[in-house]
KEKE-3310 file (N, C-alpha, C; in steps of 0.2 Angstrom, whole numbers, plus 5000, padded with zeros to 4 digits):
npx = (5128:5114:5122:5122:5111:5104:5111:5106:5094:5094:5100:5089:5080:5085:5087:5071:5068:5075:5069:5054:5057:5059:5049:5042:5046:5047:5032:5029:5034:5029:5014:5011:5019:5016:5002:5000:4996:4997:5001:5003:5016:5035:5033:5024:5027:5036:5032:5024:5033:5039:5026:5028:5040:5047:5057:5068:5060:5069:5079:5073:5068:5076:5086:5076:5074:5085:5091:5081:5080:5094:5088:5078:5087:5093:5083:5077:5082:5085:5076:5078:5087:5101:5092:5081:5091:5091:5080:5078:5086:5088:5075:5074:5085:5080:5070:5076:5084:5076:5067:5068:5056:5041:5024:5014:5003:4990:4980:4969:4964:4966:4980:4977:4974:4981:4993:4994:4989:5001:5011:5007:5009:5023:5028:5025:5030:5042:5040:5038:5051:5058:5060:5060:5054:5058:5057:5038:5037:5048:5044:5030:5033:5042:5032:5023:5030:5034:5019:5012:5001:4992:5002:4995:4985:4996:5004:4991:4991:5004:5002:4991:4993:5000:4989:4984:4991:4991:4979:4982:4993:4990:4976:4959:4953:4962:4968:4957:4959:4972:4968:4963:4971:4978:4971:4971:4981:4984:4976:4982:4994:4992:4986:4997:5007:4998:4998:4986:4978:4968:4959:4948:4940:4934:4916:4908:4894:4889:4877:4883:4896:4904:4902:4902:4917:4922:4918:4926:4942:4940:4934:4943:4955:4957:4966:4957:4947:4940:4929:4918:4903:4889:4870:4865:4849:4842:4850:4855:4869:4880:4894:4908:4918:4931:4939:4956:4953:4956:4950:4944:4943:4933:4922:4918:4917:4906:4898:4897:4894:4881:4874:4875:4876:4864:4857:4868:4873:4881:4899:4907:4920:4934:4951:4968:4984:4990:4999:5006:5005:5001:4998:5010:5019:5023:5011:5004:4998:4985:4982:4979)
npy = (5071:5073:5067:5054:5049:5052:5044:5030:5029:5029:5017:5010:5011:5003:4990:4990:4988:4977:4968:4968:4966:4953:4946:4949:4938:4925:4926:4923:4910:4903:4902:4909:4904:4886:4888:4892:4907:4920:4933:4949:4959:4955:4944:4937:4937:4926:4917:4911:4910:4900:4888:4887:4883:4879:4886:4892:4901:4912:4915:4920:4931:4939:4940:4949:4961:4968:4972:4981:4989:4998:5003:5009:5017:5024:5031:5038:5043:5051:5045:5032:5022:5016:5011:5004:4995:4986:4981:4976:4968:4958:4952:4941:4934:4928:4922:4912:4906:4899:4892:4878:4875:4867:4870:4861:4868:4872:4877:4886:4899:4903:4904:4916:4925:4925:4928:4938:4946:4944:4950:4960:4966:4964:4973:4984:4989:4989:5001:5011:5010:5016:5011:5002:4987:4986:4980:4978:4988:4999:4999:5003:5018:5024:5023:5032:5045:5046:5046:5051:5047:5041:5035:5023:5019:5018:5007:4999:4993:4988:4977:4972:4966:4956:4948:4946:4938:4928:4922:4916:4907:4899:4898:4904:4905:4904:4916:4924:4923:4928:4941:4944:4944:4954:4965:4963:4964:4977:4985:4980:4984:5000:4998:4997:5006:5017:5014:5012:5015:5011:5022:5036:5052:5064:5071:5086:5094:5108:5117:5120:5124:5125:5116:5102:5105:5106:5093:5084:5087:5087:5071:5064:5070:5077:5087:5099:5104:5120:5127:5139:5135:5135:5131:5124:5121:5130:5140:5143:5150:5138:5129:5118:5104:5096:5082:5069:5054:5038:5020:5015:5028:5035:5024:5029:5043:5044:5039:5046:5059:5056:5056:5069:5077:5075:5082:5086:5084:5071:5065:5051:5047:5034:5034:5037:5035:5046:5060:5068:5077:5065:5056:5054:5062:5065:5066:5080:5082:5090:5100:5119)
npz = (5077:5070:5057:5060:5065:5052:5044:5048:5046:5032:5033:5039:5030:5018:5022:5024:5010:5006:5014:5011:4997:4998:5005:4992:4984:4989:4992:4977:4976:4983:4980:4969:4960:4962:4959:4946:4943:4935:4939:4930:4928:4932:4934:4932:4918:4919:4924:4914:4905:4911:4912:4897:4891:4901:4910:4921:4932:4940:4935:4922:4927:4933:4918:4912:4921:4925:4914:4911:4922:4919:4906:4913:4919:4912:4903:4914:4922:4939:4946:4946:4956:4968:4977:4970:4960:4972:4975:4961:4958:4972:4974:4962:4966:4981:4976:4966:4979:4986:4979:4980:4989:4993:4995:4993:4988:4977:4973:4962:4968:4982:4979:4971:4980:4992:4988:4981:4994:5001:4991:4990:5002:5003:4992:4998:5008:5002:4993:5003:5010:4999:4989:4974:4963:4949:4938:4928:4932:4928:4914:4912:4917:4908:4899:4904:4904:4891:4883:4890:4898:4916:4928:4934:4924:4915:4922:4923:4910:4904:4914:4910:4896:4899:4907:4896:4890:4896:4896:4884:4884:4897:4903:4901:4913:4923:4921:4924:4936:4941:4937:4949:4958:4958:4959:4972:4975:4973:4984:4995:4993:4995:5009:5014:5013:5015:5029:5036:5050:5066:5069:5071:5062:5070:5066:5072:5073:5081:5091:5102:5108:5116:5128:5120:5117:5130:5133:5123:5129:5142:5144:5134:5133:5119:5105:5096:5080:5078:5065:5058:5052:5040:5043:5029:5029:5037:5039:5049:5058:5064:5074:5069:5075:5071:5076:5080:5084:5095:5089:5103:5110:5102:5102:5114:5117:5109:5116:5127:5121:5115:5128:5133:5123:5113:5103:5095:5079:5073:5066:5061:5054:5045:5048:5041:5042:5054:5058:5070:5085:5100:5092:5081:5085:5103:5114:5122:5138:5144:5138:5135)
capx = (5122:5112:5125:5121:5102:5102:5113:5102:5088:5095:5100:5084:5077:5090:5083:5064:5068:5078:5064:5050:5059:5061:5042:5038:5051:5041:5024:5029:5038:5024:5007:5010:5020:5012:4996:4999:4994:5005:4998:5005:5024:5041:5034:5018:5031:5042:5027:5022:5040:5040:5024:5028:5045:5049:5063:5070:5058:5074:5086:5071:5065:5084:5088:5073:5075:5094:5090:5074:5084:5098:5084:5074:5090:5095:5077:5069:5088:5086:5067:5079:5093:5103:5087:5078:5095:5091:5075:5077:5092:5086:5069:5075:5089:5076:5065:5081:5086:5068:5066:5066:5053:5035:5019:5008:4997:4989:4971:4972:4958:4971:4987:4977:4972:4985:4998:4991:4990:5007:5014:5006:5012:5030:5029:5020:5035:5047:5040:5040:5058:5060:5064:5056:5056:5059:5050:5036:5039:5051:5039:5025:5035:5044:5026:5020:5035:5033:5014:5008:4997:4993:5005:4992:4984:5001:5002:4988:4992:5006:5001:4985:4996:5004:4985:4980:4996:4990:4974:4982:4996:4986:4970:4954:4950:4968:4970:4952:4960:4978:4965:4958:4979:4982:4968:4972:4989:4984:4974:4986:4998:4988:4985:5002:5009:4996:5001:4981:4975:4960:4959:4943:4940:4924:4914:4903:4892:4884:4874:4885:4902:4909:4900:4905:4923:4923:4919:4931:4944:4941:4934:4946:4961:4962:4965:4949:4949:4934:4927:4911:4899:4881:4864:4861:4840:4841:4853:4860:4877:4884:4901:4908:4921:4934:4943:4955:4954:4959:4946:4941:4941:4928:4917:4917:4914:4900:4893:4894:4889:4874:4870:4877:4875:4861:4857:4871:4875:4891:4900:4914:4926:4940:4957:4976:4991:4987:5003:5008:5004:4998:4999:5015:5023:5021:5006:5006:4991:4981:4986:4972)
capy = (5067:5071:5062:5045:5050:5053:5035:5025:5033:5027:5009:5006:5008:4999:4985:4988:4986:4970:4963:4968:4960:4946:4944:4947:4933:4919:4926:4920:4903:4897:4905:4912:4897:4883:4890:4896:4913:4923:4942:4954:4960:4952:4940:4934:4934:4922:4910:4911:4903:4894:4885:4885:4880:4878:4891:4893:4911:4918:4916:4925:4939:4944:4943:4954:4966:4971:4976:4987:4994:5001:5006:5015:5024:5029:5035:5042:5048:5050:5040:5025:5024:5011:5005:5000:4990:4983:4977:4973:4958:4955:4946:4935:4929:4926:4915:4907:4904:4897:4888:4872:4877:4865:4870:4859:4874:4873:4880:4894:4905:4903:4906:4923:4929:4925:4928:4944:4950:4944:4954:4966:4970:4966:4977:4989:4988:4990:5008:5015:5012:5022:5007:4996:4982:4985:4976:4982:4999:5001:5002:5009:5025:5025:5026:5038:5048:5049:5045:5056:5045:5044:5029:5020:5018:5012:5000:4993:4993:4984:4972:4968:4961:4950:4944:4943:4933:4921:4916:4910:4901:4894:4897:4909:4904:4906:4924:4929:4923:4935:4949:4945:4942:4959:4969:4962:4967:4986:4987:4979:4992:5005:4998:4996:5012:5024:5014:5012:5015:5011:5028:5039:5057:5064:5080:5086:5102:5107:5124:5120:5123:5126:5110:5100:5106:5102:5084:5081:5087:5083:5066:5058:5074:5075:5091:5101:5109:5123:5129:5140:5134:5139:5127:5123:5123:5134:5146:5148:5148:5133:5127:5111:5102:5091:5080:5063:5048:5031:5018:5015:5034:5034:5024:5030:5048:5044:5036:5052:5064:5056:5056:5074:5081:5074:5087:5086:5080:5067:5061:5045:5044:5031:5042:5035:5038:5051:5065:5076:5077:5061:5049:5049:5064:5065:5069:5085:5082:5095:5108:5119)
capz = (5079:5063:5052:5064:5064:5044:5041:5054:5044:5026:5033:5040:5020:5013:5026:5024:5002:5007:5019:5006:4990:5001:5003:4986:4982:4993:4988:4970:4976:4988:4980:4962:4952:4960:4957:4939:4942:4931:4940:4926:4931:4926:4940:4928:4910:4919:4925:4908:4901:4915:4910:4892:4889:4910:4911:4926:4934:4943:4929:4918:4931:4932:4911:4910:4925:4924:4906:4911:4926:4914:4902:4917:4923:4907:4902:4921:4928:4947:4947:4945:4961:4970:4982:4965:4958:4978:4974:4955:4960:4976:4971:4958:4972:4984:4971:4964:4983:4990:4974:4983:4994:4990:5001:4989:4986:4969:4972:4960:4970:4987:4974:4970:4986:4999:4984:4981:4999:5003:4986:4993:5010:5003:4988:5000:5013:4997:4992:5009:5008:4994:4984:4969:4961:4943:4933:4923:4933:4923:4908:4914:4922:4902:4896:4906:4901:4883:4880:4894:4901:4921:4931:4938:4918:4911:4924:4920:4901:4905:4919:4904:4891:4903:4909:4892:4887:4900:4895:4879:4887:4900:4900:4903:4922:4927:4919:4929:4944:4938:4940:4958:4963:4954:4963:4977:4976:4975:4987:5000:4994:4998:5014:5019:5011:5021:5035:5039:5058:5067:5072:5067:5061:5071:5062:5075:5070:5086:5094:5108:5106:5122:5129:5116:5118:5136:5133:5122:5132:5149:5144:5132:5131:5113:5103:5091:5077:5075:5059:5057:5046:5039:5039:5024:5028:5043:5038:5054:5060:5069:5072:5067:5076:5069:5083:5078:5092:5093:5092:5109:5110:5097:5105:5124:5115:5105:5120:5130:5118:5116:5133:5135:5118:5109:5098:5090:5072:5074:5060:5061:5047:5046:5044:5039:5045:5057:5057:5075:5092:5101:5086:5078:5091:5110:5117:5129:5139:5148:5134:5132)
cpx = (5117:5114:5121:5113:5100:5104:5110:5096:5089:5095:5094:5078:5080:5086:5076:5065:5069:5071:5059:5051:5059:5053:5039:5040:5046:5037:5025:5031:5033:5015:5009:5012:5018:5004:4995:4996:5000:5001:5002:5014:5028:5039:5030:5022:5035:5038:5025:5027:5041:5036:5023:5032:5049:5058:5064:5068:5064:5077:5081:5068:5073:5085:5083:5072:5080:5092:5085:5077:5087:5092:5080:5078:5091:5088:5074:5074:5090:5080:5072:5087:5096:5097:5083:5079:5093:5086:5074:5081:5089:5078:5070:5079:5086:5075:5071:5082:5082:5065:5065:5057:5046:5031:5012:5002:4996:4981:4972:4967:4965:4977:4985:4977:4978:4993:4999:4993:4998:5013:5012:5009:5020:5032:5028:5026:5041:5048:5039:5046:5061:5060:5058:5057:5059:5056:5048:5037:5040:5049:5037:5027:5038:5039:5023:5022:5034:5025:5011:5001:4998:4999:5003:4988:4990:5003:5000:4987:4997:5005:4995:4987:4997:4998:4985:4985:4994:4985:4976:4987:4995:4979:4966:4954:4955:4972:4964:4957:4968:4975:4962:4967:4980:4978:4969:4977:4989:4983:4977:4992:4998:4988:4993:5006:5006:4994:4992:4980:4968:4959:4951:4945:4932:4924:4910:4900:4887:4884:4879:4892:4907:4907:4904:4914:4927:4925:4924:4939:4946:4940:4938:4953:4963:4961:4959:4952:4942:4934:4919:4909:4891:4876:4861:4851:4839:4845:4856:4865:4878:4892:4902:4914:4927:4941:4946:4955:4955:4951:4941:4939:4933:4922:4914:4915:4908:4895:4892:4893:4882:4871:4870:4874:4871:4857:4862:4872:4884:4892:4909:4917:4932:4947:4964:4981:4989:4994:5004:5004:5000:4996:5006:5022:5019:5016:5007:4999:4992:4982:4977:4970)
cpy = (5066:5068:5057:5045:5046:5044:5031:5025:5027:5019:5006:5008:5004:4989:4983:4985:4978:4964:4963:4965:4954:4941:4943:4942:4927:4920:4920:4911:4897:4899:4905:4905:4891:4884:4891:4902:4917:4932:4948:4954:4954:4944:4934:4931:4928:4915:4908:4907:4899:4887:4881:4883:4878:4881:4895:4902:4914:4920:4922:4931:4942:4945:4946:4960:4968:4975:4983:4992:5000:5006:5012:5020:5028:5033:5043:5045:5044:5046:5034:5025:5017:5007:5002:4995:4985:4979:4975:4966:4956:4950:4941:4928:4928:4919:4910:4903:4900:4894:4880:4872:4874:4864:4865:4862:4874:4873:4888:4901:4908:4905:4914:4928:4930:4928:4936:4948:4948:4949:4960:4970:4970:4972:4986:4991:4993:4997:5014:5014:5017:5018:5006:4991:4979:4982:4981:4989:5004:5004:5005:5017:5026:5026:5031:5043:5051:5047:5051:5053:5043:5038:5022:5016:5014:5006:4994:4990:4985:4978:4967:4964:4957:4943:4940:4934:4927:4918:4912:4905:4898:4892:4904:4909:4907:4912:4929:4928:4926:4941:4948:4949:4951:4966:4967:4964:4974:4987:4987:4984:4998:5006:4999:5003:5019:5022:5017:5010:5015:5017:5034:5046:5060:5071:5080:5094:5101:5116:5125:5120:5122:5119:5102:5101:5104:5093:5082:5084:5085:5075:5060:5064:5073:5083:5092:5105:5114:5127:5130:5137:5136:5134:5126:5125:5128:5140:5151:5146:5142:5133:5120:5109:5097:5089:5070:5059:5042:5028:5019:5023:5034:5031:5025:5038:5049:5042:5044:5058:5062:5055:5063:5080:5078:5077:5088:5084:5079:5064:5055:5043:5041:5037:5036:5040:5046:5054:5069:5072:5070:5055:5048:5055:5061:5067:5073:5085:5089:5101:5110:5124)
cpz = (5073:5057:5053:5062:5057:5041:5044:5050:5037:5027:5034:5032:5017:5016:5024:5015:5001:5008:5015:5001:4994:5000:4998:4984:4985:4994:4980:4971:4979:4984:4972:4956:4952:4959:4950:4937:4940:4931:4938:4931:4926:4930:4935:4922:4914:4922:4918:4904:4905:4914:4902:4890:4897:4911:4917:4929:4936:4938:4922:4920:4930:4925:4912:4916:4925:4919:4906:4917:4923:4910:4905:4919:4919:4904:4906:4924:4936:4951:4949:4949:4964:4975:4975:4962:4966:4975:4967:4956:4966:4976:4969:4960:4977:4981:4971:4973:4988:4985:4975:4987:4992:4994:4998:4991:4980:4967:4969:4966:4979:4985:4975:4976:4991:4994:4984:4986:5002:4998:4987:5001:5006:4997:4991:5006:5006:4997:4998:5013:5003:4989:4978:4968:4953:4940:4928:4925:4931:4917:4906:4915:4913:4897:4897:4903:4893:4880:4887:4899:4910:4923:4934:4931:4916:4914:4921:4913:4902:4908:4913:4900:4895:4904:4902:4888:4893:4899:4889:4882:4891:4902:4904:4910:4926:4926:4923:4935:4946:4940:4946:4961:4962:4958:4972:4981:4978:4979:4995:5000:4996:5005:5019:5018:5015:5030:5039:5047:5059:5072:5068:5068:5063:5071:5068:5075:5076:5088:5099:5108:5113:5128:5125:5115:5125:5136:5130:5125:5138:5150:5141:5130:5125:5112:5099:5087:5078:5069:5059:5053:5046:5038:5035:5021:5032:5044:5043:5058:5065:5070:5072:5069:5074:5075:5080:5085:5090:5091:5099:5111:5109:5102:5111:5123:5111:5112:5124:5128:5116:5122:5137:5130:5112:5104:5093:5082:5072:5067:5062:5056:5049:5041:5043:5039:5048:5058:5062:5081:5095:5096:5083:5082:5099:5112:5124:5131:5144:5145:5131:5128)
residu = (UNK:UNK:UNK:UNK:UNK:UNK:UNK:UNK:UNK:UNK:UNK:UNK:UNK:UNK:UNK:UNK:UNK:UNK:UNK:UNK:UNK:UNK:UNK:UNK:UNK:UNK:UNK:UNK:UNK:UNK:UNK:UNK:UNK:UNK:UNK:UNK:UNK:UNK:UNK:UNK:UNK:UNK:UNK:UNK:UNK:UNK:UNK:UNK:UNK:UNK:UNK:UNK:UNK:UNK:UNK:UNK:UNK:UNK:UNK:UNK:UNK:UNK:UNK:UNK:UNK:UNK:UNK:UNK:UNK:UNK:UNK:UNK:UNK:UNK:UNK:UNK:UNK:UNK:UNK:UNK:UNK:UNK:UNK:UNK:UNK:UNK:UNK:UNK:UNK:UNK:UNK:UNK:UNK:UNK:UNK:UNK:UNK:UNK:UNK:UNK:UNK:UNK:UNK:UNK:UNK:UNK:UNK:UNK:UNK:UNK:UNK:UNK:UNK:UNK:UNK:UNK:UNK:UNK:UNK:UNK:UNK:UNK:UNK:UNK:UNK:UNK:UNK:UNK:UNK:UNK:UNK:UNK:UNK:UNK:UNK:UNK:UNK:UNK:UNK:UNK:UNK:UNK:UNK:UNK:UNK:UNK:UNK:UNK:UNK:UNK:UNK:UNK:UNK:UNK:UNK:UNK:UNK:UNK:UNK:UNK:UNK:UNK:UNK:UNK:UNK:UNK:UNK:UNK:UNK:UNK:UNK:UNK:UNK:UNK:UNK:UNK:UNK:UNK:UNK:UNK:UNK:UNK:UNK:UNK:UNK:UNK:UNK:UNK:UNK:UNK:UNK:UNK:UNK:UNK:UNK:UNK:UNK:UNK:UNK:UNK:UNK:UNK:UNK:UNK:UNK:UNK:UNK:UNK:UNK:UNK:UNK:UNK:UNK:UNK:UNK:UNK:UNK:UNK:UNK:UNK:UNK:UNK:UNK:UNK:UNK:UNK:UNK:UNK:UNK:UNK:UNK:UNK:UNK:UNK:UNK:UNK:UNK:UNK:UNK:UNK:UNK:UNK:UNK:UNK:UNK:UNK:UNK:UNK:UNK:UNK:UNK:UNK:UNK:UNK:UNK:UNK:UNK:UNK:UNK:UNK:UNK:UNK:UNK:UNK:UNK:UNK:UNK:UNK:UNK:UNK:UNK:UNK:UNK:UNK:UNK:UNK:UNK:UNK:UNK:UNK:UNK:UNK:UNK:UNK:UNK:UNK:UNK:UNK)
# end
C-alpha cells in the first residue's frame, strides 16, 4: 500500500512539473514575446535574439538549456534530477508547440504583469513539484556554489545582465517594464509555493484566560495555544493566547470577544499554509 501511495505521490509531481512548465511556456508565447519583455532567464536571452536577429525562442531556450542542465548536473550532483531535465525540455516544447498562437497583445505594461503572474504561478507550481526549469537556475545555483553568495542575490546578478542586455537591444522603457514582469514573478512564486490561505493567526493577551478559552472553544471549536507572558508597563503576569481560524472564523470571534472580552488585547495576523489538525488533517471536534 505504501509502494502505491509513494508512486501516486511521485507521479502526481512528475504531473504538477509538466502542468507548471506548461504555463510558463504560454506565459512567454501570449504575454512576454509579443510584448518584448525579455524578464531576465533563458526566457528574456531568447527574446533578445529573437528581436535582434529573429531566431527561433524554442530552438534557442533548448541550445542554451540542455547545455546548463549537463553543466548544473555535473557541478550541483543531486541539486540537478530527472524533474529538472522535465522542466528544462519541457518549456521550450511548449513555446515551439504554441508558437502559432497570436493574442494581439502588445501593451508592454499588460505583457509585464499578466506575464509575470502567470510565470509565476506556473514556475510556482513547478517547485512544489520538486522540479525546475533550468535556465539561469542553473547559473545562479553554480554561483552560489563557488562565490558564496546567497541564491536569491545570484539570481538577481543573473536575471540583471539579461535586463541590462535589454535596454541596449531594445530599449530603456522595455527593460523598466522587465523589472515590474520580474518582481512580479517572485512574489507570485511565493504566493503559490506557501500555498497562501485566508486563514489568520489571533494573539490574544488577556487577564482572563479561562473565559477566553471558553469562547474559543465553545464558539468556533478551534485548538489554543497558551504561553505566560509579562507587561511590559505593568509588570504583571498575563497570558497570551495563540489560536489559528479560518476567515469567517476570525471575524465572528472578534465580534464576540469584543462583546465578551473587551479588555482584552487581540491581535489578527495573516498565516500560510497552516500544518495539522483542522486544516491540512482532520479535525477532532469537541477535544478538550
Amino acid at each position: 500500500m505504501s509502494v502505491s501511495k509513494s508512486s501516486y505521490s511521485q507521479l502526481w509531481e512528475y504531473l504538477m512539473v509538466m502542468f507548471g512548465a506548461t504555463l510558463v511556456g504560454l506565459a512567454y508565447n501570449i504575454f512576454l514575446l509579443p510584448a518584448k519583455i525579455a524578464a531576465g532567464g533563458i526566457s528574456g536571452v531568447s527574446t533578445l535574439f529573437y528581436e535582434a536577429f529573429h531566431w527561433n525562442p524554442a530552438l534557442v531556450q533548448a541550445a542554451i538549456n540542455i547545455p546548463l542542465f549537463f553543466l548544473g548536473l555535473w557541478l550541483l550532483g543531486k541539486d540537478f534530477g530527472v524533474k529538472t531535465l522535465i522542466g528544462t525540455v519541457f518549456v521550450p516544447f511548449v513555446i515551439w508547440l504554441t508558437q502559432g498562437i497570436h493574442m494581439n497583445l502588445h501593451e508592454p505594461m499588460l505583457g509585464a504583469i499578466y506575464g509575470g503572474i502567470l510565470i509565476g504561478v506556473g514556475l510556482g507550481i513547478v517547485y512544489r513539484g520538486g522540479g525546475s526549469t533550468g535556465g539561469t537556475a542553473a547559473i545562479s545555483q553554480v554561483l552560489k556554489k563557488y562565490t558564496g553568495l546567497s541564491s536569491g542575490f545570484s539570481q538577481l546578478i543573473v536575471d540583471g545582465i539579461v535586463v541590462v542586455g535589454a535596454a541596449f537591444v531594445l530599449n530603456l522603457e522595455l527593460a523598466l517594464f522587465a523589472l515590474i514582469s520580474i518582481y512580479v514573478t517572485s512574489k507570485v512564486i511565493d504566493f503559490v509555493q506557501l500555498q497562501t490561505s485566508p486563514t489568520k493567526l489571533v494573539m490574544i493577551i488577556t487577564e482572563n484566560e479561562e473565559k477566553v478559552q471558553q469562547i474559543i472553544r465553545e464558539e468556533i471549536d478551534r485548538g489554543l495555544t497558551k504561553v505566560k507572558s509579562l507587561g511590559g508597563y505593568t509588570n504583571l503576569e498575563r497570558t497570551m493566547i495563540l489560536c489559528v481560524v479560518e476567515q469567517a472564523e476570525a471575524v465572528y470571534l472578534k465580534k464576540v470577544l469584543q462583546e465578551q472580552e473587551p479588555s482584552s488585547f487581540v491581535i489578527f495576523l495573516n498565516a500560510s499554509e497552516i500544518l495539522g489538525r483542522g486544516f491540512t488533517m482532520e479535525k477532532i471536534h469537541g477535544v478538550k
